[in-house]
N, C-alpha and C positions, 0 to 999 in steps of 0.2 A: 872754486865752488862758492866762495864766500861771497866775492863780487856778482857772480851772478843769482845769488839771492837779491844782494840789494839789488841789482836790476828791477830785478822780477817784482821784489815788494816796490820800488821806486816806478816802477811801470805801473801798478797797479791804482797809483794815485792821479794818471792821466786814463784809461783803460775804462775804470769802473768810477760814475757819478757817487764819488765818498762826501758826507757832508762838510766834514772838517776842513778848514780852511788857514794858509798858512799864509800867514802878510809878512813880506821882507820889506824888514827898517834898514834903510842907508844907516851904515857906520855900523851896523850887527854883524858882528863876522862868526855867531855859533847861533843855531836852531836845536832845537830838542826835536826832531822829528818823529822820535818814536811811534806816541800817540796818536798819528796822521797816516801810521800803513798796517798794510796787510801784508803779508807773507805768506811765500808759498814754500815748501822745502821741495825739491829737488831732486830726490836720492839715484833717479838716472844722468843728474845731468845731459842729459840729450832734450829737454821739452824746449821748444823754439817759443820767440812772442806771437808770433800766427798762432801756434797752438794755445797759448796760454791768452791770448783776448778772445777765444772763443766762452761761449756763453757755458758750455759743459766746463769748465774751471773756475770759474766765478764762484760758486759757491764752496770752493775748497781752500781758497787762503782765508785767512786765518787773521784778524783782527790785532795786531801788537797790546801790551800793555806793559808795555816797559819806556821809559822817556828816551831812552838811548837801547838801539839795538845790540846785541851781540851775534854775532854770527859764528858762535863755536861749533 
């Protein structure tokens, strides 16, 4: 379940035009990505990414505000 949260919030940053923009430096090997996704919870596990790039889900994740997610 956890991994397919990040998915779902890591899809969401190709899926949905977010403004935020994240530039990889050669030689940086850690990002704070937090602030850069939305998140979606899950609690069927069963919703596919066909279903979740439809336009009726869009408005249901959910903005992060944490610099580093947890997925507990």
């Amino acid at each position: 379940m956890v991994v397919r949260a990040f998915i779902f919030g890591f899809w969401t940053l190709f899926c949905f035009e977010l403004a935020a923009t994240v530039v990889i430096h050669e030689g940086k090997d850690f990002y704070e990505l937090g602030l850069h996704m939305e998140t979606l919870k899950d609690s069927s596990g069963k919703l596919t990414i066909d279903e979740l790039s439809g336009s009726e889900w869009k408005n249901k994740f959910k903005k992060s505000k944490e610099k580093i997610l947890n997925f507990e």
